[in-house]
VOKOLVEX-29372 format. One line per 3 residues: number of its first residue (from 1); their letters; for each residue x, y, z of C-alpha. Coordinates in nm, 3 decimals. Layout:
N
NUM = A = X Y Z  ... .
END
This chain:
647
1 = XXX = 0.856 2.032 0.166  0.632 1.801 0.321  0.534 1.498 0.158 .
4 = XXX = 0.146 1.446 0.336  -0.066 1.661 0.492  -0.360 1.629 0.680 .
7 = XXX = -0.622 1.900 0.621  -0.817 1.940 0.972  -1.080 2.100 0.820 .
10 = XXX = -1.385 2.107 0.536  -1.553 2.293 0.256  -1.433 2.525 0.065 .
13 = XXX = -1.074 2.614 0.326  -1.041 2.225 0.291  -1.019 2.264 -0.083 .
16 = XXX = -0.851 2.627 -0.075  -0.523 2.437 0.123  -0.560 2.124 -0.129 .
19 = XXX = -0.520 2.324 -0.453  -0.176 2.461 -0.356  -0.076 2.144 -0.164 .
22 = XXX = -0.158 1.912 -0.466  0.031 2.197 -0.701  0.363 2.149 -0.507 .
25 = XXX = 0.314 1.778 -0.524  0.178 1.749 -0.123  -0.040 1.455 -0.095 .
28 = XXX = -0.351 1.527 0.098  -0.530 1.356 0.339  -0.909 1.484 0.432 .
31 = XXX = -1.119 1.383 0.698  -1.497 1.398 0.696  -1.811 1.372 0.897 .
34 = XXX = -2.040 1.158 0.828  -2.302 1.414 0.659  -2.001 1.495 0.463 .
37 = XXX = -1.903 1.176 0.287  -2.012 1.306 -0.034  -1.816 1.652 0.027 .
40 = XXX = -1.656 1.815 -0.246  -1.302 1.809 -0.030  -1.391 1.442 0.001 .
43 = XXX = -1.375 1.361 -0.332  -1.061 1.620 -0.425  -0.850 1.469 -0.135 .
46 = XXX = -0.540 1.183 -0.220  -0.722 1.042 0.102  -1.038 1.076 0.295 .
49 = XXX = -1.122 0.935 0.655  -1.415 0.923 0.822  -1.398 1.087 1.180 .
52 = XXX = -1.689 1.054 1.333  -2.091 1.194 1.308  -2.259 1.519 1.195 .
55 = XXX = -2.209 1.741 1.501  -1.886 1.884 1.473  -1.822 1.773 1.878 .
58 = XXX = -1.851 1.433 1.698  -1.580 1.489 1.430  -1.423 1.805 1.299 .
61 = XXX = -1.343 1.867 1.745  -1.207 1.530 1.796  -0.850 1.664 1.821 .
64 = XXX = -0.735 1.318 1.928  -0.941 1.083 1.664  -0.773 1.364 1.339 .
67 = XXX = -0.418 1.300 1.515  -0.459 0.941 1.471  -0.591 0.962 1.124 .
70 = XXX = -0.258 1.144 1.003  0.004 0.913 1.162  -0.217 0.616 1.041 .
73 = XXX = -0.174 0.810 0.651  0.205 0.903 0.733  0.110 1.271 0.709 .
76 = XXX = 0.389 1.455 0.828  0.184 1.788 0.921  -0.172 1.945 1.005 .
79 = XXX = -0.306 2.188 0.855  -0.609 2.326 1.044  -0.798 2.584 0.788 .
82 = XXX = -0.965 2.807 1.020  -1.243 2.772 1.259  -1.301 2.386 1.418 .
85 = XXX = -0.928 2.339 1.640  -0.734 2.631 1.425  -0.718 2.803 1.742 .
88 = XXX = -0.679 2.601 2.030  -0.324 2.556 2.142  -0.420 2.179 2.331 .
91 = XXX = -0.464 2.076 2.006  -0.119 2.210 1.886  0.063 2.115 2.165 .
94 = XXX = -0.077 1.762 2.085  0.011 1.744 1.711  0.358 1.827 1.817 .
97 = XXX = 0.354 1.580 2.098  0.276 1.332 1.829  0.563 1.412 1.649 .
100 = XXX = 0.375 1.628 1.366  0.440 1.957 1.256  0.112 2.223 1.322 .
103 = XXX = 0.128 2.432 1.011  0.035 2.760 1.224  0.169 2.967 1.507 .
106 = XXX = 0.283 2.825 1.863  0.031 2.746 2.084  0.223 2.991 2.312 .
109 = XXX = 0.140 3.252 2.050  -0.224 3.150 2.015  -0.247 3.155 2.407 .
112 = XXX = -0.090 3.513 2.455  -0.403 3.652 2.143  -0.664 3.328 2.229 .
115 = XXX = -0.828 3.572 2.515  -0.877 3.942 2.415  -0.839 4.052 2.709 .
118 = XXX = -0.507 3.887 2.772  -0.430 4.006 2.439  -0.530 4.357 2.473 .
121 = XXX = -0.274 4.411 2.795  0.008 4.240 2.553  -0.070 4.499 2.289 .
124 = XXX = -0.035 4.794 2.528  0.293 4.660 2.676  0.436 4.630 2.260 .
127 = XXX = 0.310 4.983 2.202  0.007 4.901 1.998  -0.260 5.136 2.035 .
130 = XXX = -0.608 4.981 2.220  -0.964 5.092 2.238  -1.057 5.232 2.560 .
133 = XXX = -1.275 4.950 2.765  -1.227 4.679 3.012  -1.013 4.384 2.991 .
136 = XXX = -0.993 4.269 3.349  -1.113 3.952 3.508  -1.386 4.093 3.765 .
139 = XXX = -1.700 3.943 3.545  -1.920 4.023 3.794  -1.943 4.441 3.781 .
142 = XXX = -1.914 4.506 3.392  -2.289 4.708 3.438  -2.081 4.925 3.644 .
145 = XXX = -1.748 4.907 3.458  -1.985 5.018 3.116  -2.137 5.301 3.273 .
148 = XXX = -1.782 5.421 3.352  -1.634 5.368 2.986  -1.974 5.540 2.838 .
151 = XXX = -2.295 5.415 2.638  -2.250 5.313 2.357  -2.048 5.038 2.470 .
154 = XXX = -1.974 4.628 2.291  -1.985 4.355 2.462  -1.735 4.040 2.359 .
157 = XXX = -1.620 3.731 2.446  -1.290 3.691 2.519  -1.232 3.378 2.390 .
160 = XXX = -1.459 3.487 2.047  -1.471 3.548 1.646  -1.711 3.551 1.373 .
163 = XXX = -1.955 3.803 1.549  -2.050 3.532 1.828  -2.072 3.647 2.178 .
166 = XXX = -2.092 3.991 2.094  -2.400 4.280 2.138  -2.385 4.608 2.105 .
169 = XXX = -2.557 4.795 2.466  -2.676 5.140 2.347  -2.866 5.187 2.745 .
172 = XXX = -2.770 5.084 3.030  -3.147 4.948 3.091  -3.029 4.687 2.746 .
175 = XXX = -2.732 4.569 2.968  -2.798 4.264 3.175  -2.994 4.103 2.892 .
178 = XXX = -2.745 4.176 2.630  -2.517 4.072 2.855  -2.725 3.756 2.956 .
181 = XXX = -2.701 3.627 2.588  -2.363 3.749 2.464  -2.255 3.428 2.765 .
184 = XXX = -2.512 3.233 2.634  -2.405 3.229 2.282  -2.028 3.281 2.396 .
187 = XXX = -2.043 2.968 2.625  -2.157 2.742 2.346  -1.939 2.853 2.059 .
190 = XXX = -1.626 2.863 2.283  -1.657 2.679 2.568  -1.596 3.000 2.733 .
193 = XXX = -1.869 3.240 2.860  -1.621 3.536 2.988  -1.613 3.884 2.850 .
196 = XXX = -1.520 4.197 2.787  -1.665 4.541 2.747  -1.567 4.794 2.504 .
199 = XXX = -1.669 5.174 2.406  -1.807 5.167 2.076  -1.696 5.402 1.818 .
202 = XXX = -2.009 5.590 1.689  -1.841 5.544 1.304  -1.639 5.275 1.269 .
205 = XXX = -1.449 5.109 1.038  -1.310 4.764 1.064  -0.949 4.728 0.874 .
208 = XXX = -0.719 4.473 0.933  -0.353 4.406 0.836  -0.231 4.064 0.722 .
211 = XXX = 0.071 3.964 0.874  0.357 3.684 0.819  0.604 3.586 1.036 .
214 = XXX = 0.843 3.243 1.058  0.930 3.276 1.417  1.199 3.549 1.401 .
217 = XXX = 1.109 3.818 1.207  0.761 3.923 1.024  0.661 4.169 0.738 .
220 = XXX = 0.253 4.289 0.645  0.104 4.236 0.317  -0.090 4.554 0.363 .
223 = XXX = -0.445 4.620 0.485  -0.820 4.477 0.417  -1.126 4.664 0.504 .
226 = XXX = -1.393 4.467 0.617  -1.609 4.739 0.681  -1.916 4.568 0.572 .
229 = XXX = -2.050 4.365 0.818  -2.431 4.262 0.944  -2.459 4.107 1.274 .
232 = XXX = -2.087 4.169 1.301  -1.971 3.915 1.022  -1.866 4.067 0.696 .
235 = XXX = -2.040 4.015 0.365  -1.776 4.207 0.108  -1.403 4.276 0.204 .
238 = XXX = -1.154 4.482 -0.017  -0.791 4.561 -0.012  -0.684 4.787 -0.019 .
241 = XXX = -0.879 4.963 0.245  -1.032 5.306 0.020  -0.909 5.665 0.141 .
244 = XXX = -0.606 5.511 0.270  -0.267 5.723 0.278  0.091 5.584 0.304 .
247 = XXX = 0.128 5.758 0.637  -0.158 5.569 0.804  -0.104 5.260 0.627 .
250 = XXX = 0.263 5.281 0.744  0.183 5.315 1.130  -0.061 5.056 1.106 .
253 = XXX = 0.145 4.818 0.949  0.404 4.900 1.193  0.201 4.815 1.442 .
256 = XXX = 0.066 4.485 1.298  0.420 4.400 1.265  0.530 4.503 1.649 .
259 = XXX = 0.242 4.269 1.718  0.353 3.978 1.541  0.657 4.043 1.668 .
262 = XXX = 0.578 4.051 1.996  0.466 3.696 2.025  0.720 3.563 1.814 .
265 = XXX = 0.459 3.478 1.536  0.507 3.238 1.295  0.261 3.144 0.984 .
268 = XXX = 0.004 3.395 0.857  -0.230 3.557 1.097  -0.441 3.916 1.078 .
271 = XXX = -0.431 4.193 1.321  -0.723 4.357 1.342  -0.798 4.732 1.428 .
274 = XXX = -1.149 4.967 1.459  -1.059 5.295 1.260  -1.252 5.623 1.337 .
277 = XXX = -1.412 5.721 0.980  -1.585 6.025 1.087  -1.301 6.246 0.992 .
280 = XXX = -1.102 6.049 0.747  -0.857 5.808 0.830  -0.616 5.914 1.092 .
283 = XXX = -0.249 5.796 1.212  -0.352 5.841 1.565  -0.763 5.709 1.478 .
286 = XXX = -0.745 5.323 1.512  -0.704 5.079 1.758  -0.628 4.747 1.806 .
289 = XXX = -0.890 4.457 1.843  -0.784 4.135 1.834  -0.550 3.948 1.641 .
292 = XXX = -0.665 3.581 1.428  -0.411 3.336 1.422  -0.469 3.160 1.167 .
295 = XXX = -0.536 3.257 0.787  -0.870 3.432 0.713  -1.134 3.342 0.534 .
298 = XXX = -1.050 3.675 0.313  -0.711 3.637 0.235  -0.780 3.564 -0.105 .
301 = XXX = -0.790 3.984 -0.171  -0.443 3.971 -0.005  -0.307 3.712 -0.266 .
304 = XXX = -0.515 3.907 -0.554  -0.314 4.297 -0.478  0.051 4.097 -0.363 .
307 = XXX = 0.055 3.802 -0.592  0.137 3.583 -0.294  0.024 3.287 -0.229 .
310 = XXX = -0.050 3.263 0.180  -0.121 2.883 0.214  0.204 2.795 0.000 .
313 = XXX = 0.395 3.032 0.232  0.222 2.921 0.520  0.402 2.532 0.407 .
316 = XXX = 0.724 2.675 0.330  0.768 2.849 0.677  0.583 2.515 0.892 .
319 = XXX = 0.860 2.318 0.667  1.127 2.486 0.781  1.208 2.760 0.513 .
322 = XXX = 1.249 3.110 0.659  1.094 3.393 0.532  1.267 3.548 0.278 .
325 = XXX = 1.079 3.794 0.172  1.150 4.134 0.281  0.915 4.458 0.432 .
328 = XXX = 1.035 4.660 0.097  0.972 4.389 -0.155  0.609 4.390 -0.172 .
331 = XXX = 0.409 4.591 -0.331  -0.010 4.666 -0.386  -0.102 4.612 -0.700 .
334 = XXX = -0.448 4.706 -0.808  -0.724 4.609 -0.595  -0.972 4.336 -0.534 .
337 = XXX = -1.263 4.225 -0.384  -1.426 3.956 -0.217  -1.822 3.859 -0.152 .
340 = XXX = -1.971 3.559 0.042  -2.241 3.370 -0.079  -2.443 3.214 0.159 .
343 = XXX = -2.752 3.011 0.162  -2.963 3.248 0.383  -3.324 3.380 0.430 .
346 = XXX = -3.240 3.775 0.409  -3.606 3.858 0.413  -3.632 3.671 0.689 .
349 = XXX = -3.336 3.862 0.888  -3.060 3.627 0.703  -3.169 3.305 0.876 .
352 = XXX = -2.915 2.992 0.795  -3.078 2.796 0.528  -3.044 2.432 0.386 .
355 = XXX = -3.146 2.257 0.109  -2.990 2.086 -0.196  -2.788 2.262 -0.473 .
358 = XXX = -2.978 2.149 -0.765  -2.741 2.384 -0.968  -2.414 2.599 -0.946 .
361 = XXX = -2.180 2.758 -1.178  -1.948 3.044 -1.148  -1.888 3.308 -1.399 .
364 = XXX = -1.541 3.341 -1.591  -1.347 3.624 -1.474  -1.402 3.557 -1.114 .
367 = XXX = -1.184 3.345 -0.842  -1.455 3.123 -0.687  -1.343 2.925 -0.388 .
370 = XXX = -1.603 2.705 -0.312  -1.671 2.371 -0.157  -1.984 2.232 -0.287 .
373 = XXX = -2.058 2.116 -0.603  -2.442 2.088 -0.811  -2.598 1.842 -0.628 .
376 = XXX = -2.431 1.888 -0.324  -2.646 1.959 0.000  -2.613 2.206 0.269 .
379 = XXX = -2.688 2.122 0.548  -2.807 2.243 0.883  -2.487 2.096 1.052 .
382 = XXX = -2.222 2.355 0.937  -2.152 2.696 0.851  -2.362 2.770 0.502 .
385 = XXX = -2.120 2.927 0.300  -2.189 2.818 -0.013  -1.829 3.041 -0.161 .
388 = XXX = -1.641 3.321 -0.213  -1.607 3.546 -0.558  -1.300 3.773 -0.572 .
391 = XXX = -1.249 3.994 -0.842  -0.945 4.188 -0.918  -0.876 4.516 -1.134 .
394 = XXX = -0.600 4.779 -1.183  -0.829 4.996 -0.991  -1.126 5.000 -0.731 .
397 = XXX = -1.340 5.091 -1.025  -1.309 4.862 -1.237  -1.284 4.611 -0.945 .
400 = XXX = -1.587 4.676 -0.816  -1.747 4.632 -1.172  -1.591 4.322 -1.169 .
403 = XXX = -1.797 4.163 -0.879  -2.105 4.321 -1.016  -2.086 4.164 -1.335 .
406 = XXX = -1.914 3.831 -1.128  -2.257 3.864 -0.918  -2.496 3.902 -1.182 .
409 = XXX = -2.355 3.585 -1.393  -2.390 3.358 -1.089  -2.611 3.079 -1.129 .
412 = XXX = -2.726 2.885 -0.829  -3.055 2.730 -0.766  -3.205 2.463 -0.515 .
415 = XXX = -3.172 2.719 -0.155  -3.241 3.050 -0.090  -2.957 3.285 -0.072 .
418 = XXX = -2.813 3.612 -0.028  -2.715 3.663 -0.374  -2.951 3.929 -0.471 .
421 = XXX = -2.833 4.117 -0.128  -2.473 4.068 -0.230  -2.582 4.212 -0.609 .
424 = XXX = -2.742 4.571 -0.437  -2.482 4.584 -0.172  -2.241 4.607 -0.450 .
427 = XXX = -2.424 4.838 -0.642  -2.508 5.125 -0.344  -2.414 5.460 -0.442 .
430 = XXX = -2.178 5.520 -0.100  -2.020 5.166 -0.106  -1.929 5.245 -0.463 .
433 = XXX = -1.738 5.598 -0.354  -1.595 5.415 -0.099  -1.775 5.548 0.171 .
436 = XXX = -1.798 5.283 0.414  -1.827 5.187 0.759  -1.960 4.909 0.991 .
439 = XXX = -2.301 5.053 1.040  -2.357 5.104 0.640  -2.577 4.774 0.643 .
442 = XXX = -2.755 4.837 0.939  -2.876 5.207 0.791  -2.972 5.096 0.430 .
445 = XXX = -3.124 4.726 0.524  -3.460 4.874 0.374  -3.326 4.941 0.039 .
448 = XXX = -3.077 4.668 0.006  -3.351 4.390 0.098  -3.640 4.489 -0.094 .
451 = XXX = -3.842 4.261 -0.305  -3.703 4.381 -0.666  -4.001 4.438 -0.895 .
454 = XXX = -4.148 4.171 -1.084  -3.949 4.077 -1.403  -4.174 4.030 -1.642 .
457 = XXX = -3.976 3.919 -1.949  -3.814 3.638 -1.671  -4.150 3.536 -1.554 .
460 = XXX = -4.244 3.516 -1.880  -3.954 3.265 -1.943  -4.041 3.049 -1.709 .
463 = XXX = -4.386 3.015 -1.758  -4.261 2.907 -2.137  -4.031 2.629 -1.987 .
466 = XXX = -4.312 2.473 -1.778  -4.547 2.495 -2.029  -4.320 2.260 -2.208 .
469 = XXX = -4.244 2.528 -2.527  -3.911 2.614 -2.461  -3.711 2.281 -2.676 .
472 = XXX = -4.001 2.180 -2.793  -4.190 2.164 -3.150  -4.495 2.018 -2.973 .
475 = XXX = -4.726 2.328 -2.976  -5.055 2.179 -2.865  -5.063 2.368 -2.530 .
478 = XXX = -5.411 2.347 -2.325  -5.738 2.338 -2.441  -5.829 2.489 -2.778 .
481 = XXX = -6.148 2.467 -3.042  -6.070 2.692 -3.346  -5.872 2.983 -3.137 .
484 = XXX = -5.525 3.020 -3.067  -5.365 2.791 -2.839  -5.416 2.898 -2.484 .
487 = XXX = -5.300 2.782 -2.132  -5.326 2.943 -1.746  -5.055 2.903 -1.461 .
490 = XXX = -4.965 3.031 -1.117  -4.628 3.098 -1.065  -4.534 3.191 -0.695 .
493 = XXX = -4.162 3.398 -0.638  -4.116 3.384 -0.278  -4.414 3.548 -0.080 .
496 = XXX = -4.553 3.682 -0.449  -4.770 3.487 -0.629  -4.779 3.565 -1.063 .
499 = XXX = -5.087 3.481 -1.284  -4.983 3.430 -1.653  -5.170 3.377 -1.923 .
502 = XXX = -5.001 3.200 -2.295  -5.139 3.265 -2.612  -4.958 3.081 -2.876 .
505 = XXX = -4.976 3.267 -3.200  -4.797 2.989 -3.378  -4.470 2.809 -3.379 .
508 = XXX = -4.242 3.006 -3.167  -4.455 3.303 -3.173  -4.611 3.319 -2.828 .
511 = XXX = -4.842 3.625 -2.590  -4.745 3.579 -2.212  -4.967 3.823 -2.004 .
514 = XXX = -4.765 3.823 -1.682  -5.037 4.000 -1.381  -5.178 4.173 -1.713 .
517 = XXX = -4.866 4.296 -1.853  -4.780 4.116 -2.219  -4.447 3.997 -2.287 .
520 = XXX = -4.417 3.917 -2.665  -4.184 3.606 -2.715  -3.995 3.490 -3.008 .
523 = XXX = -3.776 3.195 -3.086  -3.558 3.271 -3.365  -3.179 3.132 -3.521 .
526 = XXX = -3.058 3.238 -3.195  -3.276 3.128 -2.954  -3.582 3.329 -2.750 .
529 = XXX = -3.691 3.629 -2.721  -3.852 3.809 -2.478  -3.950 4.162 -2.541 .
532 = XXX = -3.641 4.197 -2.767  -3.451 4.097 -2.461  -3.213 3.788 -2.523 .
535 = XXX = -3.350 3.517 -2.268  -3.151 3.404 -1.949  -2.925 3.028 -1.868 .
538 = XXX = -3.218 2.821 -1.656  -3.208 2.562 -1.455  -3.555 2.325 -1.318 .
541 = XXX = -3.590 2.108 -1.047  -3.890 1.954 -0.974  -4.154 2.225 -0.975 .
544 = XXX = -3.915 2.482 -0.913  -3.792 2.711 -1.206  -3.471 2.928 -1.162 .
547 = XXX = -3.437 3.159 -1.397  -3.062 3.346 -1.399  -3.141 3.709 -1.438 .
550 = XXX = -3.121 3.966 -1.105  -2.903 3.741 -0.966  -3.129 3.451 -1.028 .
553 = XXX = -3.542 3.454 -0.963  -3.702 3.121 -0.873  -4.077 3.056 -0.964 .
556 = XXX = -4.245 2.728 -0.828  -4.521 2.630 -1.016  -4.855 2.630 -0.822 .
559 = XXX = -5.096 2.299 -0.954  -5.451 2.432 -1.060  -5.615 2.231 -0.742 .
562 = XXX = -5.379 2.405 -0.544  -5.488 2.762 -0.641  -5.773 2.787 -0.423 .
565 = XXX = -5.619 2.724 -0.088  -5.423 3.031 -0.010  -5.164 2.926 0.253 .
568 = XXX = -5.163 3.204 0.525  -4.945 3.159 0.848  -5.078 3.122 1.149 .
571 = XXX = -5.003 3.374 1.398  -5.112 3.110 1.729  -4.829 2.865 1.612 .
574 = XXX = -4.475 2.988 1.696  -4.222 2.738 1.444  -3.917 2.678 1.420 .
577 = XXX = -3.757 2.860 1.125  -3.476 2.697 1.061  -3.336 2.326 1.188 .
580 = XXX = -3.179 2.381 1.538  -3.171 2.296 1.874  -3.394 2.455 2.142 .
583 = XXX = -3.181 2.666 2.433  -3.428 2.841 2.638  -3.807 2.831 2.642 .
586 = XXX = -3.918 3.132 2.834  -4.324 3.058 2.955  -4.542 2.895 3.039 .
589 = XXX = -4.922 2.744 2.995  -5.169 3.032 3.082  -4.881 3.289 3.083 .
592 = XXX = -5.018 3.629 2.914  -4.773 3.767 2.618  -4.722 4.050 2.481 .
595 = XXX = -4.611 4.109 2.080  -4.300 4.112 2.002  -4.202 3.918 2.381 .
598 = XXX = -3.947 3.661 2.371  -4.088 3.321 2.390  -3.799 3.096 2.335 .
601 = XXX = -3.438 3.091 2.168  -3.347 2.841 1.947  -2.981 2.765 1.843 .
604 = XXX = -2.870 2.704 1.487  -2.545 2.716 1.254  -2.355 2.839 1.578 .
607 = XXX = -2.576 3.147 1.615  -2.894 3.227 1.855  -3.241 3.323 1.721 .
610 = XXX = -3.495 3.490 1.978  -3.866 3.333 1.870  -4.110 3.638 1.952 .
613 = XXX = -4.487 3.615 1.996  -4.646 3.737 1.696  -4.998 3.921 1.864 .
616 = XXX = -5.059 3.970 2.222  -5.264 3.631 2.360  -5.247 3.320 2.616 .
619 = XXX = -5.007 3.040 2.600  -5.219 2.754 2.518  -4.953 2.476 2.490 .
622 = XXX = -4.589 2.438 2.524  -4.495 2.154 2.240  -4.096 2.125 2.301 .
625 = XXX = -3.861 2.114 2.565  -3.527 2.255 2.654  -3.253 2.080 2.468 .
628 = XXX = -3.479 1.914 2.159  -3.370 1.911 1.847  -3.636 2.013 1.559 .
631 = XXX = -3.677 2.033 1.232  -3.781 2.390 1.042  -4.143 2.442 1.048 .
634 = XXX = -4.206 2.195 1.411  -4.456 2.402 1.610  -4.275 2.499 1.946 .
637 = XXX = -4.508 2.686 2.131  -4.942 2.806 2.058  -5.118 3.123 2.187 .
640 = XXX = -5.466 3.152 2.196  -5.693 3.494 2.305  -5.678 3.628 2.574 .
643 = XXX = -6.033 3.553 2.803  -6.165 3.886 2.762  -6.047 3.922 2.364 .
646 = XX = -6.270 3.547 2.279  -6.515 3.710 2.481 .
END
């Protein structure tokens, strides 16, 4: 075993790779941006070194400057996480070159599965079934080569993951501009702007197969279904996949396996397949996709059903230790789950959001793998995962209740997030038969992002902890003159905005009307009251209250002078809605627009946003150019009536 290792990587992988390092006794080097010098992985590493600045082409890309870092430490091997240089066999071949071990595959075997494509044609040759579409190298006729394959077809870059580069082309009128931006976004996640084009199964499912190899010989630890997916990145993964047989999950390991093989794979890496749903799952009903080389960011429902643990396998086999274990050995037990929590706008069409985690904690009963900590910021520089709950259970059942209850007892506060999303995903009616597929999301978005109604008895809380009542014996609340105690506050919760009224009866005896409901609260032995109902954990910061019921409701307090000036948006300003950088800007001064047109595209967090024209109207001014970089809420573009509509 290794003595050092260099983690090329951050967040919560970073950490992930450090807990079973540290627990064989590996010392651990980190490296770190500069916007991440207060990291958690920062602070768990044996060693931290700074790299270089924010932008990832700055620090976590600098192949050369992380090399340097780990022979200057006496790190013996790199460990790249995934994402950043997991998959780029330069950087591999120059680890080795420097006389370090790569704790992953060959860059030969990332080459022959880097391009899909590529990939693909190696899969057909090894006898691994492929969806029908076109791999070739011709980029210049794929209008014509999708009309031949059949609408509904995918685009996807060949050199992709994560959902980037990719659009699904349901006309062939939607083709050239899909196509237009699936380059666009492909060129600057990868570097790469080729692709491919695909038929699209009308009911898909998305299972994949984690695989194992040391070189020679390779074995599957069965099969994840990653079903659940919006914008083509998945939100809740399970394993084992439901309404799976032995027969299908035989050939499909098989096949997983012949692909491994093929390459002569070595390390962990997932083989991933689309699987026909509409009729059950099928022997001959899935095909193969693309295959990660590199561990995933769900393999932690792998370890949870097989007991193994990947990373410490994954530094056994880059040591030198062959794989011992055999095809026959392992074994499912139970089943588990895994959800991502994010800091994202879902109202708002799951925008990338930042802010500062003014508090986190994590149920017991859960596996959290995280990297940030309370206090910790996220910024607008990296991927914002905030972490990952896995439950386990003897069955899917009681599984599955397990992240509900995991979800539900998850405190964070400081950033919006998709926690409440994650909470009604996990409760839907078909997810929880098992009846899932890729387009699930997509069909039920209505239902599983709608405002929740108002809590009262929560509202009701925190009204009581701004007015100072909660811890306190001081009961001299507003202005009285012989009447009960009385005092008036706005509350807003998102877009809503909550009048509430206390009355204070007498010491820990208090009236809330909440938007002329009354909530009676009591503070007894145990602690409040609200309507009977035991009160929530809390958390404040600054005007902000968070209180942890529904998967956590924030109320900001709204000052009496502010009351009177409703903010309403206006619809002549386009803004920016997140931090980003600007990519295309698509008019002009005096151009006529239409609602809904595209005005310009702004990039952020690795992903493309279209900014649309909210009303028909004029362009007036044009405040940004191509390639700035602004801040959420800078005004990018105005529209003003047309001459005839101010007329």
């Amino acid at each position: 075993m290794f003595d050092t290792i260099l983690i090329a990587n951050r967040g919560e992988i970073a950490c992930r790779v450090m807990k079973t390092a540290q627990a064989l006794g590996v010392r651990c080097v980190a490296v770190y941006s500069q916007a991440d010098a207060g990291a958690a992985h920062v602070a768990m590493a044996d060693v931290a070194h700074c790299i270089g600045g924010p932008a990832v082409a700055d620090s976590y890309l600098k192949g050369g400057r992380i090399i340097e870092v780990a022979l200057a430490t006496g790190a013996q091997a790199i460990h790249p996480g995934y994402g950043f240089l997991s998959e780029n066999p330069e950087f591999v071949e120059a680890v080795e070159a420097a006389g370090l071990v790569f704790i992953g595959p060959s860059a030969r075997a990332i080459r022959a599965m880097g391009l899909k494509d590529a990939a693909k044609k190696l899969m057909e040759e090894a006898g691994v079934p492929v969806v029908p579409g076109y791999h070739g190298a011709d980029q210049e006729g794929l209008a014509a080569r999708a009309g031949e394959i059949g609408y509904p077809v995918l685009i996807k870059a060949v050199a992709g993951g994560g959902g980037k580069g990719m659009r699904l082309v349901e006309q062939p009128a939607e083709f050239e501009r899909a196509l237009e931006s699936a380059r666009a976004e492909a060129r600057t996640a990868f570097g790469n702007d080729a692709v491919l084009v695909e038929k699209f199964v009308s009911k898909p499912r998305h299972i994949e197969v984690q695989v194992f190899g040391d070189g020679t010989r390779a074995v599957h630890l069965f099969e994840r279904d990653c079903s659940l997916q919006r914008r083509h990145q998945k939100v809740i993964e399970e394993a084992p996949a439901p309404g799976m047989t032995e027969e299908m999950r035989a050939a499909m390991g098989n096949a997983a396996v012949r692909a491994a093989e093929a390459i002569g794979y070595s390390g962990a890496g997932t083989v991933e397949f689309i699987v026909d749903g509409s009729e059950g799952l099928r022997p001959d009903g899935f095909w193969f996709m693309e295959m990660n080389t590199r561990l995933q960011v769900e393999h932690p429902v792998t370890e949870a059903i097989t007991g193994v643990d990947l990373v410490e396998w994954q530094l056994r086999v880059a040591a030198g230790e062959p794989l011992e274990t055999r095809q026959e050995e392992l074994r499912i037990n139970g089943h588990a789950f895994e959800a991502r929590l994010y800091a994202e706008d879902v109202p708002a069409g799951f925008l990338p959001a930042t802010g500062t985690l003014t508090h986190l904690a994590f149920p017991e009963g859960a596996r959290a793998d995280t990297g940030v900590r309370s206090g910790d910021e996220i910024s607008p520089w990296y991927d914002p995962m905030i972490a990952k709950l896995i439950t386990h259970g003897p069955t899917r059942e009681i599984a599955l209740k397990r992240l509900r209850q995991a979800l539900a007892r998850t405190e964070v506060a400081g950033s919006v997030t998709n926690l409440a999303f994650l909470g009604a995903l996990a409760a839907h009616e078909g997810f929880g038969r098992g009846e899932v597929d890729t387009g699930l999301i997509g069909r039920e978005i209505a239902a599983l992002t709608a405002v929740p109604e108002a809590n009262r008895q929560a509202l009701a809380q925190a009204a009581l902890v701004e007015a100072g009542l909660w811890d306190s014996d001081d009961w001299q609340v507003g202005f009285h003159l012989w009447q009960p105690l009385a005092r008036v506050m706005v509350l807003d919760e998102g877009e809503t905005r909550h009048a509430l009224r206390l009355l204070v009866r007498g010491p820990g005896d208090c009236l809330v009307d909440c938007d002329g409901i009354t909530v009676e609260a009591l503070r007894g032995p145990g602690g409040w009251t609200l309507d009977g109902v035991r009160a929530w954990p809390f958390a404040v910061a600054g005007d902000v209250v968070t209180v942890f019921a529904d998967h956590g409701r924030a109320y900001r307090v709204i000052p009496a002078l502010d009351r009177a000036a409703e903010a309403g948006s206006d619809a002549s300003v386009i803004e920016a809605p997140m931090p980003g950088l600007v990519q295309k800007v698509e008019v002009t001064v005096g151009q006529q627009v239409a609602l809904g047109e595209r005005l310009a595209v702004l990039e952020a967090m690795k992903m493309e946003h279209s900014l649309t024209a909210p009303r028909d109207g004029v362009v007036a001014e044009v405040l940004v150019a191509v390639g700035a970089q602004v801040e959420a809420g800078a005004a990018l573009i105005r529209l003003e009536d047309k001459a005839e509509d101010a007329a």
